[in-house]
C-alpha positions in Angstrom: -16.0 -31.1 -3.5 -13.5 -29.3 -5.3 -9.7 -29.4 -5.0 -6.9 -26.8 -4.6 -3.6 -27.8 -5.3 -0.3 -25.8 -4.3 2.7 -25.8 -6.5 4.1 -22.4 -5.2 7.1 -21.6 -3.1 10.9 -21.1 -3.5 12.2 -24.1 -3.1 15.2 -23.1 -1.1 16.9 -26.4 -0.1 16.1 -27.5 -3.3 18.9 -25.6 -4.9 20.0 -25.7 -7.5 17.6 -27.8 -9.0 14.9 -25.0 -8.0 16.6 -22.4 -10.0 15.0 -23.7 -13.2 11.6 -24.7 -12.1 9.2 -25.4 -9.3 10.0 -28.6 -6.8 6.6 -30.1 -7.5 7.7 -31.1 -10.5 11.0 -32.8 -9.5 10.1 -36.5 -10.3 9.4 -39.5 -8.1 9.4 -42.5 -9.9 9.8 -41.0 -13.4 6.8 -39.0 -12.7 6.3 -35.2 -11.3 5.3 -35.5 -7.7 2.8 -32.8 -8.2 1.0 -35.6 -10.1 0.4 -37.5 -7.3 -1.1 -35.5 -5.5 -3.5 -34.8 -8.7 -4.0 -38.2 -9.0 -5.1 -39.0 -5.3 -7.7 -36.1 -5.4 -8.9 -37.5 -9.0 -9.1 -41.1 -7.2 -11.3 -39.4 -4.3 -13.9 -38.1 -7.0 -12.6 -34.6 -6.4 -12.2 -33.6 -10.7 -13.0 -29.8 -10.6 -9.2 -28.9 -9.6 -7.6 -25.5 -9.4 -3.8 -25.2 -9.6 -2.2 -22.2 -7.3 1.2 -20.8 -9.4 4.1 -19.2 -7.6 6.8 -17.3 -9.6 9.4 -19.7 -10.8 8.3 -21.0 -14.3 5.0 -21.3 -13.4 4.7 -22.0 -17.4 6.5 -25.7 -16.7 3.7 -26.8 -14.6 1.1 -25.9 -17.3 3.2 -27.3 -19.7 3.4 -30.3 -18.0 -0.5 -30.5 -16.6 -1.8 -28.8 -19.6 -5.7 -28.7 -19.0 -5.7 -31.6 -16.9 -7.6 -34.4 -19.1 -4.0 -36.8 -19.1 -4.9 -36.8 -15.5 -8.7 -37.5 -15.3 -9.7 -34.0 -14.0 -10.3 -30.3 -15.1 -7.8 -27.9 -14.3 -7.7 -23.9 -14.0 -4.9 -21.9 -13.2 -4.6 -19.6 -10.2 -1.4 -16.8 -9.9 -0.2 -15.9 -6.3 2.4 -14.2 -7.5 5.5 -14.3 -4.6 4.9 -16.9 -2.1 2.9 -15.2 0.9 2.3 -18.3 2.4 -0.5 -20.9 2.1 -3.0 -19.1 3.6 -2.8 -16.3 1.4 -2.7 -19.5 -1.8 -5.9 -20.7 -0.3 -7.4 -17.1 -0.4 -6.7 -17.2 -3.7 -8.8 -19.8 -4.4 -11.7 -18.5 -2.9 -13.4 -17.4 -6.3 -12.8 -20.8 -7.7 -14.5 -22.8 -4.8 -17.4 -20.5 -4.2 -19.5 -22.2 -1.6 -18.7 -26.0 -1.7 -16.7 -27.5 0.6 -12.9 -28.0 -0.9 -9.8 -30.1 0.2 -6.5 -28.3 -0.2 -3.1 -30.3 -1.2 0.2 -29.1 -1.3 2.1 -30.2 -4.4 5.2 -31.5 -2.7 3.5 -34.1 -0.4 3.2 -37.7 -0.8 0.7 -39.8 0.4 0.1 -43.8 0.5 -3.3 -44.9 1.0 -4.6 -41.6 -0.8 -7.7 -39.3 0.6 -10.4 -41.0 -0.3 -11.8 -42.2 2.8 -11.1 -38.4 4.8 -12.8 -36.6 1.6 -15.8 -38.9 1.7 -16.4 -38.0 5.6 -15.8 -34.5 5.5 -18.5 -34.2 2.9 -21.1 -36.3 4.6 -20.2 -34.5 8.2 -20.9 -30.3 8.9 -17.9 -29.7 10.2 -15.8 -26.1 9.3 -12.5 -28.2 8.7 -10.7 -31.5 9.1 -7.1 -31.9 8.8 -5.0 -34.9 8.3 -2.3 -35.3 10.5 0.8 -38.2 11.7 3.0 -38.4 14.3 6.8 -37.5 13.2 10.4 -37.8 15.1 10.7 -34.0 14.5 7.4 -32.0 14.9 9.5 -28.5 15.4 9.5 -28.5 11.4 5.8 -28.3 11.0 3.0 -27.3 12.1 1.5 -29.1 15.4 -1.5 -30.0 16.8 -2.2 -30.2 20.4 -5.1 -33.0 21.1 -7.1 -33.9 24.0 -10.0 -35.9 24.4 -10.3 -36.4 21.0 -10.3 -32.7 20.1 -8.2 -30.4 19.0 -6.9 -27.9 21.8 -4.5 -25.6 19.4 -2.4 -25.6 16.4 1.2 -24.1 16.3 3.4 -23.5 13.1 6.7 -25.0 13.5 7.3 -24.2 17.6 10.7 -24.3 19.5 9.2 -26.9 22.2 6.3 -28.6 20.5 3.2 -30.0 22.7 2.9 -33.2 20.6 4.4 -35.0 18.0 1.1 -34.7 15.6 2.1 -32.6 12.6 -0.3 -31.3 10.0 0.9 -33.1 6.9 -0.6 -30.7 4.1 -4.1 -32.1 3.4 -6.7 -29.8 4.3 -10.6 -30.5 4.1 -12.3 -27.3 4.5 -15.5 -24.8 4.0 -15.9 -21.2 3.2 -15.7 -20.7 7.2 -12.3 -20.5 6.3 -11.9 -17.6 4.6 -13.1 -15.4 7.5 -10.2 -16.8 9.5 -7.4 -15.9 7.2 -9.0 -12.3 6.6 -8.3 -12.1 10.6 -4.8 -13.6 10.5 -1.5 -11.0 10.4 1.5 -12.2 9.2 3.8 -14.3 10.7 7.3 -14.5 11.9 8.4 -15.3 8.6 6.2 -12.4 7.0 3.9 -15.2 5.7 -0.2 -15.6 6.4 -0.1 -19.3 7.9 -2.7 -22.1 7.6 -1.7 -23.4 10.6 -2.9 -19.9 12.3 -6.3 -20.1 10.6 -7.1 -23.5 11.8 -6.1 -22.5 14.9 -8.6 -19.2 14.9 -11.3 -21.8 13.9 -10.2 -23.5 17.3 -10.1 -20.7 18.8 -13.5 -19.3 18.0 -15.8 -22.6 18.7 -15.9 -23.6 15.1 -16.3 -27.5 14.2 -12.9 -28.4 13.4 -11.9 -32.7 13.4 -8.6 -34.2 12.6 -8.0 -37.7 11.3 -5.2 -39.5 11.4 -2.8 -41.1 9.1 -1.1 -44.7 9.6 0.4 -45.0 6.5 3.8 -43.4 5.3 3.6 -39.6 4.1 6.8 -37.8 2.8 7.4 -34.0 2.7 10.0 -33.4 0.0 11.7 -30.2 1.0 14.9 -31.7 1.0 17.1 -33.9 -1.4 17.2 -36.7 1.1 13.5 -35.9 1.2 13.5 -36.6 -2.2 15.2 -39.6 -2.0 13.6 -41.8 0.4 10.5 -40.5 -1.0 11.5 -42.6 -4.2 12.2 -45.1 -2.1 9.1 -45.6 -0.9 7.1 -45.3 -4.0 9.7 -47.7 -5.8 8.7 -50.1 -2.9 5.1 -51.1 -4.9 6.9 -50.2 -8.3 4.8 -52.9 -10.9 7.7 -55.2 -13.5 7.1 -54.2 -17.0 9.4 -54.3 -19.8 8.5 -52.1 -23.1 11.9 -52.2 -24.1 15.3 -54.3 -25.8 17.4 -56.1 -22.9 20.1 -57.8 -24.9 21.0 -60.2 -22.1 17.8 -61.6 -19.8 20.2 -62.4 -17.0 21.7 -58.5 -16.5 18.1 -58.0 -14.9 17.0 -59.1 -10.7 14.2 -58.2 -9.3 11.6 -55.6 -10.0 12.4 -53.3 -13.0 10.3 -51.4 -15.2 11.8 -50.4 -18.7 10.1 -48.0 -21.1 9.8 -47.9 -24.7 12.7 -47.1 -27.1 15.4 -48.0 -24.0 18.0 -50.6 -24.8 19.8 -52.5 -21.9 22.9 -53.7 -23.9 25.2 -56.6 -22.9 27.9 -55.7 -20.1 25.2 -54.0 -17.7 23.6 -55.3 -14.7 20.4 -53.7 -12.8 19.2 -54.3 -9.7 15.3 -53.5 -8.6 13.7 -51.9 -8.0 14.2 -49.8 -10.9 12.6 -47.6 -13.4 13.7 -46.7 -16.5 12.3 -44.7 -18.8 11.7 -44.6 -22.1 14.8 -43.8 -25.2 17.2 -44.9 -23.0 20.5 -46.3 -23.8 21.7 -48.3 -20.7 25.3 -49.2 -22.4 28.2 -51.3 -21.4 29.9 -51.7 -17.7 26.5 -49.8 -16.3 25.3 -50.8 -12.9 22.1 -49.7 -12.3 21.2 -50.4 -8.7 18.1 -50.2 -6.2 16.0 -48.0 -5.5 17.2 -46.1 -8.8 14.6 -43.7 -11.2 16.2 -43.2 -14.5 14.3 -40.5 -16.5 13.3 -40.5 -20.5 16.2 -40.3 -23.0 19.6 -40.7 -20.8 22.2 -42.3 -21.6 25.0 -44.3 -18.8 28.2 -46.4 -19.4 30.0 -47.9 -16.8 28.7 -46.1 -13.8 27.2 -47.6 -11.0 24.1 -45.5 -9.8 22.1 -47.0 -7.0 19.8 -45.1 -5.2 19.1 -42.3 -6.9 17.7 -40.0 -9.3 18.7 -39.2 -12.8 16.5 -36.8 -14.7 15.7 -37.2 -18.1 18.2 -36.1 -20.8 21.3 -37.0 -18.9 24.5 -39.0 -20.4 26.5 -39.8 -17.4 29.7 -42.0 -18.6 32.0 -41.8 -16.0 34.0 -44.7 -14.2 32.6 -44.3 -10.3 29.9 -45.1 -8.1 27.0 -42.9 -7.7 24.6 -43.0 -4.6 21.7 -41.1 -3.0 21.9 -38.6 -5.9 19.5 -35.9 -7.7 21.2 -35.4 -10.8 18.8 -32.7 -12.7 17.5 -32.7 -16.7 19.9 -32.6 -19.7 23.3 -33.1 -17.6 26.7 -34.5 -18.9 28.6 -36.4 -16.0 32.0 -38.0 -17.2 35.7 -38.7 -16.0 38.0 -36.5 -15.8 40.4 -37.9 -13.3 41.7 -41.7 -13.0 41.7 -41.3 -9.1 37.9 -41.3 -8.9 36.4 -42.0 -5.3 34.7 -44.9 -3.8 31.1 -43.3 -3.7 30.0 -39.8 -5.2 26.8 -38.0 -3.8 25.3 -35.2 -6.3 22.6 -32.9 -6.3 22.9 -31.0 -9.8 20.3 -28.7 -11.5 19.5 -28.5 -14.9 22.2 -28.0 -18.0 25.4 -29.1 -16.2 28.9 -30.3 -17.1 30.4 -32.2 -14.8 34.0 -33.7 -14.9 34.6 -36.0 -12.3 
């Protein structure tokens, strides 16, 4: 089985943090989401990987996956050019797959318990397609499947009055069959060829299409708050380890994990779970609190951050209280004001001076 991964897409809500590079790379737990979803197909025994590219620095995500070997798998590099949608990505793909079966995963998703168990079943069964869905408190933002007796009935993308709350969560398992469905699909509403569409003409057309679903937690991150309880989440299982210098043993609770080169001076108190990374210079008066990823190289004094998300790079010295925050790469947060408020709530791209 081979494995198509998505990193494409504008990121819209994303903004500004999007402007500089693609959302998959926006880190959860100090590391690039689309990682995880690298790592779960590696962990399934799906290594022959292709990577589909969308226009906004695609060169960050080779950069950053390179030829895939950090990761355990083989990479190649796919172009879409201007997002079309993901059936048009999977098209894309269809040189690279040839005739085995494939599993398609978008970049941005999350997903405990991993694929291991779906890929291993699709591959022993015949069937066209298998899709991986959960229930969720608002099914009008995704695409839906309608099931009965144990079948899927019909698949809608993102309807006004939804049949069911089973959403398709972005993990599809599926053979060349595939491929004559999207060349029969037109585009949408939103001008873009959708997968949920090409299931559904699979449906449609008697084709051996199965669904599995998923119990544990799955995150979509299209949105900062997205973002944030995705962190959450992964901090939740987040392993103690301590490469670093903690000038004071008692300025640490719970489950923290320091990297190499990061100092944790006297004067500072964090709270897990945390993860800091490496080259850090946690200085005096800092609070860091939980649920809080600080990235390689920053640098905070005095304020209180709790959770959130500071990307590496970032000094933020400023006398204030930080919470459910995406603060992007190389940004300089300090005071500028005595009359500071109670709580701040950032999202901040790359580059930034901020004043506060």
């Amino acid at each position: 089985m081979k494995g198509v991964v998505l990193s494409g897409g504008f990121g819209t809500r994303l903004r500004p943090l999007t402007h500089t590079g693609p959302k998959q790379l926006i880190p959860i737990a100090n590391k690039p989401m689309l990682f995880y979803a690298i790592e779960d197909l590696r962990d399934a025994g799906v290594k022959d990987v292709a990577i589909i590219l969308g226009t906004i620095a695609p060169e960050k995500v080779q950069e950053s996956v390179g030829n895939g070997s950090a990761l355990g798998v083989d990479v190649k590099y796919i172009t879409q050019g201007e997002p079309r949608g993901i059936a048009h990505a999977v098209k894309c793909a269809k040189k690279f797959v040839g005739d085995e079966p494939f599993v398609v995963y978008l970049g941005d998703n999350i997903l405990k318990g991993g694929i291991g168990k779906f890929a291993k079943k699709f591959e022993e069964s015949k069937s066209d397609a298998s899709i991986l869905l959960c229930r969720h408190k608002n099914p009008e933002r995704f695409g839906v499947a309608e099931v009965k007796g144990g079948r899927i009935v019909g698949l809608v993308e993102k309807p006004k009055k939804p049949k069911s709350d089973l959403v398709m969560i972005g993990v599809y398992f599926f053979r060349k069959t595939i491929f004559k469905a999207i060349d029969n699909l037109k585009p949408s509403w939103r001008n873009e060829y959708e997968i949920t569409e090409a299931v559904d003409y699979l449906v449609r057309n008697g084709y051996d299409v199965k669904y599995e679903t998923v119990s544990g937690w799955w995150k979509d991150t299209g949105k900062p708050e997205d973002i944030i309880e995705a962190n959450h989440l992964v901090l939740e299982d987040l392993p103690v380890k301590n490469e670093g210098v903690i000038e004071d043993e008692g300025s640490i609770r719970g489950r923290v994990s320091i990297g190499k080169g990061t100092i944790v001076r006297k004067g500072c108190f964090i709270k897990g779970p945390v993860v800091i990374g490496r080259n850090c210079n946690i200085s005096f008066g800092a609070y860091v609190g939980p649920y809080t990823s600080i990235g390689d190289g920053c640098v905070l004094k005095q304020v209180e951050v709790e959770s959130s998300i500071v990307m590496e790079g970032s000094r933020v010295e400023c006398v204030g209280r930080i919470v459910d925050s995406l603060i992007g790469a190389n940004n300089v947060i300090v005071s500028g004001s005595k009359e500071v408020p109670k709580a701040i709530r950032l999202v901040v791209g790359e580059n930034t001076y901020l004043s506060i």
